[in-house]
C-alpha positions as CSV (number, residue, x, y, z in Angstrom):
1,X,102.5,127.5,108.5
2,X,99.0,127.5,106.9
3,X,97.6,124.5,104.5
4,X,94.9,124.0,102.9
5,X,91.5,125.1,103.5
6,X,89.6,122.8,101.6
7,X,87.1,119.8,102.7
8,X,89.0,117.6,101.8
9,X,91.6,119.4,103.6
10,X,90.0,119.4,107.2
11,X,88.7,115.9,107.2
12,X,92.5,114.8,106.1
13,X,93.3,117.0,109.1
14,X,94.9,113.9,111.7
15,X,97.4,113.5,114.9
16,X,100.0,111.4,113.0
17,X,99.0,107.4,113.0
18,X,101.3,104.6,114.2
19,X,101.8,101.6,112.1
20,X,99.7,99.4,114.6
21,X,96.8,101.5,114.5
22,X,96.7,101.8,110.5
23,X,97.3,97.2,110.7
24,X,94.3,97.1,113.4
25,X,92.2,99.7,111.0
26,X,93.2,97.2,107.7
27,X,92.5,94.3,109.7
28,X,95.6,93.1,109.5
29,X,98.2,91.4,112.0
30,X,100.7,94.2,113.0
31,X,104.2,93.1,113.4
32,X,105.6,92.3,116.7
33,X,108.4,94.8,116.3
34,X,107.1,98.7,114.8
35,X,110.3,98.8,112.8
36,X,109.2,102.4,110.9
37,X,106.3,104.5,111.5
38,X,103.6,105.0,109.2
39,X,103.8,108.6,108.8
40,X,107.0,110.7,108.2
41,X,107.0,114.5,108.2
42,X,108.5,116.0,105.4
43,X,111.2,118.2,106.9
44,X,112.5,114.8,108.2
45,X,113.4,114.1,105.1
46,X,115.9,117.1,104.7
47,X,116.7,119.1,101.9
48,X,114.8,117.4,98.6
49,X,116.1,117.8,95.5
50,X,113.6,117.5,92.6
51,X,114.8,114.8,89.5
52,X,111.9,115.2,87.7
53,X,109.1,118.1,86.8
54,X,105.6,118.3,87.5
55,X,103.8,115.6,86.3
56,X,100.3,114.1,86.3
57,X,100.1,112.9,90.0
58,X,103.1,114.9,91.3
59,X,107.1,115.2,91.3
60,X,109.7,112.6,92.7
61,X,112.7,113.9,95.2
62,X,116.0,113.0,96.2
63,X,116.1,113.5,99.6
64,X,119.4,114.6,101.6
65,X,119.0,112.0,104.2
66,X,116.6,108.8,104.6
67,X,114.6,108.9,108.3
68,X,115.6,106.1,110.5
69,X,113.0,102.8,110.3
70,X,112.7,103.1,106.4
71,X,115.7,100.7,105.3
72,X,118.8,101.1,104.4
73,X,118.4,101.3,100.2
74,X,118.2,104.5,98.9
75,X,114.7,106.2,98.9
76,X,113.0,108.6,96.5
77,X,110.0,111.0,97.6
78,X,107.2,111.4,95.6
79,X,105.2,115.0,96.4
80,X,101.4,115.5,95.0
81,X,100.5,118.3,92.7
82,X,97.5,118.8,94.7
83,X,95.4,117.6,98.1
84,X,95.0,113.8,98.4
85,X,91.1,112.8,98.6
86,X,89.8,112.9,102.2
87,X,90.5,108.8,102.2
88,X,93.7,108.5,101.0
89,X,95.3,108.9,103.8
90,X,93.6,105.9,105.5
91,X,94.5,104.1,102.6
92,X,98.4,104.6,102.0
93,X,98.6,103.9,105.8
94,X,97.3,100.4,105.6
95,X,99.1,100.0,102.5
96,X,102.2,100.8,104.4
97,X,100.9,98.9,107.5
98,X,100.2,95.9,105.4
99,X,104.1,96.0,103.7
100,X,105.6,95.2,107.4
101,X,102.4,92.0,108.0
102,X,104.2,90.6,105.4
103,X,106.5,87.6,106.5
104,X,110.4,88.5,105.4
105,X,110.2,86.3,101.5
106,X,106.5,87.7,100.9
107,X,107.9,91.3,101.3
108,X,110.8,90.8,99.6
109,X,108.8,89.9,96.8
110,X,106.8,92.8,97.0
111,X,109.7,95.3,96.9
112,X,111.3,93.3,94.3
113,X,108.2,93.4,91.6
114,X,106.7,97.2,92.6
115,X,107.6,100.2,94.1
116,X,105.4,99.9,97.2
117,X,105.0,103.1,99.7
118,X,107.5,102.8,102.8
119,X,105.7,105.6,105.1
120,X,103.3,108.2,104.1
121,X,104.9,111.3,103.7
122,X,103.0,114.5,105.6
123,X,102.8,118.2,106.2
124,X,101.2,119.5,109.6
125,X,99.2,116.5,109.5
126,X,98.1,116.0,105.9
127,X,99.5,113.7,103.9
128,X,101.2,115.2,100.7
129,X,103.4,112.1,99.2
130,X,104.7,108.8,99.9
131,X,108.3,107.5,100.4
132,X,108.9,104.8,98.3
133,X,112.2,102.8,97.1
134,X,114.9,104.4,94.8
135,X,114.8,101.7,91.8
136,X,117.1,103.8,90.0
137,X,120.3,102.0,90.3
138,X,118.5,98.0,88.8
139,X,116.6,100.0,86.3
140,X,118.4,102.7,84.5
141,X,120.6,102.2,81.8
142,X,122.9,104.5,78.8
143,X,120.4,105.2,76.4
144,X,121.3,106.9,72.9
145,X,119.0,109.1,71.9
146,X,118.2,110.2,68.2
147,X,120.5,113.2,68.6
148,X,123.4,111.3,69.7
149,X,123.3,112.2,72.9
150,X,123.4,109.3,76.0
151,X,121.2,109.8,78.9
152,X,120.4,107.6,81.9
153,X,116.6,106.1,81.4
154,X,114.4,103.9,83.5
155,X,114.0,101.3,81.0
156,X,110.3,100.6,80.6
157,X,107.8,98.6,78.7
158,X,107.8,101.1,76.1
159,X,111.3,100.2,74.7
160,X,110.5,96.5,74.4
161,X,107.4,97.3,72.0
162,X,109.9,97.8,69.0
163,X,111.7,95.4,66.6
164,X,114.4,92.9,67.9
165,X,117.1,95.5,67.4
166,X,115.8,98.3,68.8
167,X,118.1,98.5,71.6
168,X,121.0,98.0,70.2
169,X,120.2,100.7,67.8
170,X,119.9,102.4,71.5
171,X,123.3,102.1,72.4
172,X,122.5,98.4,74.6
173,X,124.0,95.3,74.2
174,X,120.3,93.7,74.3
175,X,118.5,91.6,71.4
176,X,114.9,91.8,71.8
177,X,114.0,88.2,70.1
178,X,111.5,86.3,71.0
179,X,112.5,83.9,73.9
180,X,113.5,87.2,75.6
181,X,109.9,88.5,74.8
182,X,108.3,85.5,76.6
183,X,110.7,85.6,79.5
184,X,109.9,89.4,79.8
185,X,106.3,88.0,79.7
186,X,106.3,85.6,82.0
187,X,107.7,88.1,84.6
188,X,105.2,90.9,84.4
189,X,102.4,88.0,84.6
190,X,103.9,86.4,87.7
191,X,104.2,90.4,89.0
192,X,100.7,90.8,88.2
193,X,99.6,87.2,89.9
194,X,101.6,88.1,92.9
195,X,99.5,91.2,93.4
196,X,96.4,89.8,92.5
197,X,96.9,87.0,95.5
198,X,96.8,89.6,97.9
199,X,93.7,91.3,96.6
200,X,95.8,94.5,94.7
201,X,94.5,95.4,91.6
202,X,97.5,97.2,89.3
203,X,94.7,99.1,87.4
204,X,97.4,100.8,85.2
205,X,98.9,98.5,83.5
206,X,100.7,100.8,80.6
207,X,104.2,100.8,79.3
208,X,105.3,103.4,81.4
209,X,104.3,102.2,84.5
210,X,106.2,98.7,84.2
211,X,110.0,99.1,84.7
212,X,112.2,96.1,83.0
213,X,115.6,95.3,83.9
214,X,117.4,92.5,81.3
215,X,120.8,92.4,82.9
216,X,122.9,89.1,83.7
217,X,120.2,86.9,81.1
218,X,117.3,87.5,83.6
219,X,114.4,89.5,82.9
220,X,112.9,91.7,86.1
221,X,109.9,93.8,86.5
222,X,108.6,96.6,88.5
223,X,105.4,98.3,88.6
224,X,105.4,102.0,89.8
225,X,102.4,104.5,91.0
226,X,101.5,101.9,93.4
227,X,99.4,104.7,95.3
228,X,97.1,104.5,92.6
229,X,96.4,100.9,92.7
230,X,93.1,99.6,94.4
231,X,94.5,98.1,97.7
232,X,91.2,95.6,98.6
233,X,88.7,97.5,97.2
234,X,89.8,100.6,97.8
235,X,92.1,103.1,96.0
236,X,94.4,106.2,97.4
237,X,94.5,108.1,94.1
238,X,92.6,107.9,91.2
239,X,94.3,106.1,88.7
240,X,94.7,107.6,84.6
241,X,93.9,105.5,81.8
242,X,96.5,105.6,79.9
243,X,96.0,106.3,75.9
244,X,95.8,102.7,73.7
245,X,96.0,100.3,76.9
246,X,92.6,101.1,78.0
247,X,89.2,98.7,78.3
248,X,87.5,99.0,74.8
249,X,84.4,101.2,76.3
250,X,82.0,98.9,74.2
251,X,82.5,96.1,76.7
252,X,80.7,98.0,79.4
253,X,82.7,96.6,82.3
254,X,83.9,98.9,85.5
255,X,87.4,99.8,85.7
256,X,90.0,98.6,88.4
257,X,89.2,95.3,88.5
258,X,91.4,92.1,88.1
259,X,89.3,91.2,84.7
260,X,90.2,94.5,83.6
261,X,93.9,94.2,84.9
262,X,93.3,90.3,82.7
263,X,92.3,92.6,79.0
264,X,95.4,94.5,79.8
265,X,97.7,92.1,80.5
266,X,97.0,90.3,77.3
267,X,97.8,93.6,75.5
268,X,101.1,93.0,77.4
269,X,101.5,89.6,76.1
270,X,100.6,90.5,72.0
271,X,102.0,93.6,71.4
272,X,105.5,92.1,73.1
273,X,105.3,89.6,70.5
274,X,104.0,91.5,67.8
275,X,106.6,94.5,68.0
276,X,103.5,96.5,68.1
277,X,102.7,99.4,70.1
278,X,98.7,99.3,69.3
279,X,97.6,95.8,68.5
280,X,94.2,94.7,69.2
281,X,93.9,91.8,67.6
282,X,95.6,88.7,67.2
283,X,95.1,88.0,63.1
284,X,97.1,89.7,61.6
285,X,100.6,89.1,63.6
286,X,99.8,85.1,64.1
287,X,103.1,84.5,62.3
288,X,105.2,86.0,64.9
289,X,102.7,84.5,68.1
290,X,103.5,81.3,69.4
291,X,100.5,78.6,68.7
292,X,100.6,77.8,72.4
293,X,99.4,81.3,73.3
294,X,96.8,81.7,71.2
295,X,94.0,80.6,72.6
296,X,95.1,82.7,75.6
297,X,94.9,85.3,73.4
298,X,91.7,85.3,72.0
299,X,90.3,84.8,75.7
300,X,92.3,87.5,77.1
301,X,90.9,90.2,74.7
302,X,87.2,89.4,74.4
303,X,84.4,90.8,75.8
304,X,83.8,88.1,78.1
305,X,85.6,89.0,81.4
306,X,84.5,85.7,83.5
307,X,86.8,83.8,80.5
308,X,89.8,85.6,80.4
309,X,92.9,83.8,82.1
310,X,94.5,84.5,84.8
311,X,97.6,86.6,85.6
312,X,98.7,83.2,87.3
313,X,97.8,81.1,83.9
314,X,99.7,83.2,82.0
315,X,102.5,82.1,84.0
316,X,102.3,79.0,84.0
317,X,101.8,78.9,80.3
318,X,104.8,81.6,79.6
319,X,107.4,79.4,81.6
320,X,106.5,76.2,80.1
321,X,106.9,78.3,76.6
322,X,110.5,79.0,77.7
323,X,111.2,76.1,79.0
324,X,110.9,73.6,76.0
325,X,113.1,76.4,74.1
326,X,113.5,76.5,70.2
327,X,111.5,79.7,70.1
328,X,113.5,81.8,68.1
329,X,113.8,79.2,65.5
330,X,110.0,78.8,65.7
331,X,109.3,82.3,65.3
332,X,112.3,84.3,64.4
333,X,112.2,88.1,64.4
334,X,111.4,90.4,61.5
335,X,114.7,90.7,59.7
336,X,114.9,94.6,58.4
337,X,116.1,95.9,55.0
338,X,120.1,96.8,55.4
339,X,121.2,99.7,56.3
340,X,123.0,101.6,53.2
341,X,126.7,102.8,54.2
342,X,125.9,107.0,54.2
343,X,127.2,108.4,51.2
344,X,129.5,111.1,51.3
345,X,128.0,114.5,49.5
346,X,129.3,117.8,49.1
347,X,127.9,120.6,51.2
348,X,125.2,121.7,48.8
349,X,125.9,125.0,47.2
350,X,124.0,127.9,47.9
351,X,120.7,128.9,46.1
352,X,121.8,131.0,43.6
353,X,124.5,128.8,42.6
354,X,122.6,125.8,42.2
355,X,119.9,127.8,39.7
356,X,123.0,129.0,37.8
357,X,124.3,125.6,37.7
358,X,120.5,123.9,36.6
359,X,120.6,127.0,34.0
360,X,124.3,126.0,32.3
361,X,123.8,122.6,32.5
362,X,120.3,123.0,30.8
363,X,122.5,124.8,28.7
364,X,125.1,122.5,27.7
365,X,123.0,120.1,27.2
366,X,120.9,121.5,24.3
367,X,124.6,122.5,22.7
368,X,125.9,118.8,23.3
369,X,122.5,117.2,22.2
370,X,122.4,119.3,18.6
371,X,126.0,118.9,18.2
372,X,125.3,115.2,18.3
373,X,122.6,115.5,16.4
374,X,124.3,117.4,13.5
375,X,127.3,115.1,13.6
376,X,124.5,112.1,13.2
377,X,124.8,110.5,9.5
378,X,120.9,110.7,8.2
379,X,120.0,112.6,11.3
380,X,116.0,113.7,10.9
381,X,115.6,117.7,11.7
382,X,112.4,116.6,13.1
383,X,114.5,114.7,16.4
384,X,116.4,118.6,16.6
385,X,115.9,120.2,20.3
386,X,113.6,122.4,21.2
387,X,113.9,125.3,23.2
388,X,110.4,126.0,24.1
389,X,111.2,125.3,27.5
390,X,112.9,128.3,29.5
391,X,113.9,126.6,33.0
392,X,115.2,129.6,34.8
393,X,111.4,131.1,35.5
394,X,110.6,127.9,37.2
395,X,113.7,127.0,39.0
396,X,113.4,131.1,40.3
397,X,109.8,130.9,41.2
398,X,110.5,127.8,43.3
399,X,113.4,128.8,45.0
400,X,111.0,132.2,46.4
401,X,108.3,128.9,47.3
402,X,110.6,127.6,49.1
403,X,112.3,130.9,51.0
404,X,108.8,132.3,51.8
405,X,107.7,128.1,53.3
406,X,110.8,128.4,55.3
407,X,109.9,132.4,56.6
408,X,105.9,130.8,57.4
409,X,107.5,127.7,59.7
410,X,110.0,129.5,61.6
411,X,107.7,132.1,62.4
412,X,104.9,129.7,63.6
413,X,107.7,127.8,65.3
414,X,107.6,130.7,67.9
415,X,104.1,132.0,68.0
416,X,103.8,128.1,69.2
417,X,106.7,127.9,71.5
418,X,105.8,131.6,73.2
419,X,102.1,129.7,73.6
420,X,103.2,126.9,75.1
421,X,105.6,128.5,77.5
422,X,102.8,130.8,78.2
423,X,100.6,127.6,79.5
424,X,103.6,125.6,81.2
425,X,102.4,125.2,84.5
426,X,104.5,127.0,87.2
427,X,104.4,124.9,90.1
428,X,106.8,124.3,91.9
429,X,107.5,121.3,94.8
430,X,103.9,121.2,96.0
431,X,100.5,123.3,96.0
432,X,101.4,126.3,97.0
433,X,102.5,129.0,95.4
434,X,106.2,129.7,97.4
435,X,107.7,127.0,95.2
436,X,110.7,128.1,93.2
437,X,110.0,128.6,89.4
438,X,112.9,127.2,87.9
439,X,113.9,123.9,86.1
440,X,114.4,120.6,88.0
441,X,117.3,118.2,87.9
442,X,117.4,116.0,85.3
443,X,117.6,112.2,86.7
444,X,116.3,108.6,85.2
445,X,112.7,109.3,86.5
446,X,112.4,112.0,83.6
447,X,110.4,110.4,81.3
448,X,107.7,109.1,83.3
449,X,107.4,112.9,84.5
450,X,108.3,114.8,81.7
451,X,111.4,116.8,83.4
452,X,113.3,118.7,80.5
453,X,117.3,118.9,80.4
454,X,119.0,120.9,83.2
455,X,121.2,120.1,86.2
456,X,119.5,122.9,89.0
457,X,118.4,121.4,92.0
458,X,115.4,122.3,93.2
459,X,114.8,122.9,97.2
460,X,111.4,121.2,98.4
461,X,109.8,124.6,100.5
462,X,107.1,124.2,102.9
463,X,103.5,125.8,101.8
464,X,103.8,128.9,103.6
């Protein structure tokens, strides 16, 4: 088996490391009892089968068996696209090694708000993923989508940016009003303090990176792509801005750091109250932001990093919010225009039909209108009908419009579809080319890694 021969390659190049050595290395306290090891090969995971596609970082796995040490809840394996950075694996293993220093409620905590690396998953010695926790089965959920059709989804952030009925219109028994909003609030900013108190910056705060569960009238949270957060000053894999939830570049601040992680968590915070997927600014949705929050607001979103609050503030401020109740008589929800009952219409008739229709009643009308008009007691010839018009040239030429519009789309429709099948990337499991070329299996990571519909499993093959 051959890998790759790149620098970053070689220096990655390492005997496997023990969970002691990678604590002593973090200067941290290793556990008495080495309960999983910090690296696990690949093939111990046995067969993988892929439930999503390629995506930015890599692809996630189901694997056919779970290696002894790395608990007993399901696990999902998450492959790169392409060779870690020389340091990364130094830093997953102290990410790992620091998991187990935690004492048993600190830890719990941590699995319960993130999806934090169990072992570092490698290949002849190179790390090429991480095992991390299936959280599948607390956050996927029935969604409708606009066809009809109902597919399991992690529900995310990005579903809770929408009006108060959004969800239901999605198939869930879940209203979105407001007291749920600042109980979904108050979770992601106690998720965010949690990590913040142990020196873990989440970097990528963005709506598909926070998971939200709303079952039982309790709100959780859980922040994925924990291998690209900055674990005490130092990060695995470079994190992606995402579009709309990054640092205004006029500030001129450095990204990954908790201020930033402060601007974007009080984008969190306003655009969950607004129902707004891009708010900046708190004016113009003050009517549906709760006065106690405002000044939080303002701080959180100016230039000034050493004023915005805390994750830990926001808390504090969020639970006293729920606490004292009344919200959604404070600030109710946007009430929507009612939906019309669908009217029942006739298949339409076919283009030739309709213009002979338009003609004859054209037609009739003229007759009708001078009948009228000659039955009309002092009837002026000058209110008579005209027949300058002639609407069966117009009603022709835009019916041949129309036709030849219809010819142009569908034929760009698949100019653009052979393009972009044409530049669909075709890799497979990892980075080399022996991966199979076929679709994945669809499953509730899809669209956080863009996996299109299909039920083939995909085999994980070692780079050969």
């Amino acid at each position: 088996m051959t890998v790759f021969d790149s620098e970053a390659t070689r220096q990655s190049r390492r005997p496997p490391v023990s969970l002691r050595d990678a604590a002593d290395a973090a200067g941290l306290t290793a556990p008495r009892v080495v309960l999983a090891p910090c690296d696990v090969r690949v093939d111990a995971f046995g067969e993988l089968a892929a439930i999503s596609r390629l995506g930015g970082q890599g692809r996630v796995y189901s694997p056919a068996r779970v290696p002894f040490g790395l608990g007993p809840g399901p696990v999902v394996v998450k492959l790169y696209r392409r060779p870690a950075p020389a340091a990364a694996a130094e830093v997953l293993a102290a990410m790992v090694a620091w998991r187990h220093s935690l004492e048993a409620g600190q830890r719990a905590r941590l699995e319960r708000v993130t999806a934090w690396p169990l072992s570092v998953v490698t290949d002849g010695g190179v790390p090429v993923g991480i095992a991390m926790q299936d959280v599948s089965a607390r956050f996927s959920v029935p969604f409708v989508m606009p066809s009809g059709r109902s597919e399991h989804v992690l529900l995310a952030l990005e579903h809770l940016l929408g009006g108060d009925d959004y969800l239901e219109l999605r198939g869930l028994s879940m209203r979105l009003d407001t007291a749920a909003r600042a109980h979904v609030a108050e979770r992601i900013s106690g998720a965010v303090a949690f990590l913040h108190r142990h020196a873990v910056v989440a970097s990528d705060i963005a709506p598909s990176n926070l998971l939200v569960s709303l079952r039982d009238g309790a709100a959780g949270v859980c922040l994925i792509d924990c291998d690209s957060m900055v674990f005490r000053g130092r990060q695995a894999l470079a994190s992606v801005e995402t579009g709309d939830w990054n640092i205004p570049a006029g500030f001129g601040e450095a990204p990954r750091t908790r201020a930033t992680d402060a601007y974007k968590l009080g984008l969190v915070v306003l655009r969950l109250f607004a129902r707004s997927h891009d708010a900046r600014t708190v004016a113009p949705h003050l009517m549906r932001i709760p006065m106690e929050l405002r000044d939080l607001l303002h701080r959180a979103l100016a230039p000034e990093p050493a004023n915005r609050p805390a994750a830990g503030e926001w808390q504090r401020a969020l639970g006293q919010l729920s606490a004292e109740g009344h919200l959604n008589e404070r600030y109710p929800g946007p009430v929507g225009p009612p939906r019309p009952a669908p009217a029942a219409s006739p298949r339409p008739a076919p283009v030739g039909a309709r213009l002979g229709t338009t003609v004859g009643s054209a037609a009739a009308g003229r007759l009708t209108s001078s009948a009228r008009l000659a039955r009309a007691p002092g009837a002026s010839p000058a209110l008579a009908p005209t027949t300058t018009s002639r609407p069966q040239p117009v009603a022709l030429r835009s019916a041949v419009i129309v036709l030849w519009l219809v010819t142009l789309a569908v034929i760009t429709a698949l100019l653009v579809s052979r393009l972009l099948a044409a530049a669909a990337p075709q890799g497979g499991a990892g980075f080399g080319s022996g991966a199979p070329k076929v679709a994945p299996q669809r499953g509730p990571y899809f669209q956080y890694y863009g996996a299109p519909s299909g039920a083939q499993r995909i085999p994980y093959v070692p780079y050969q």
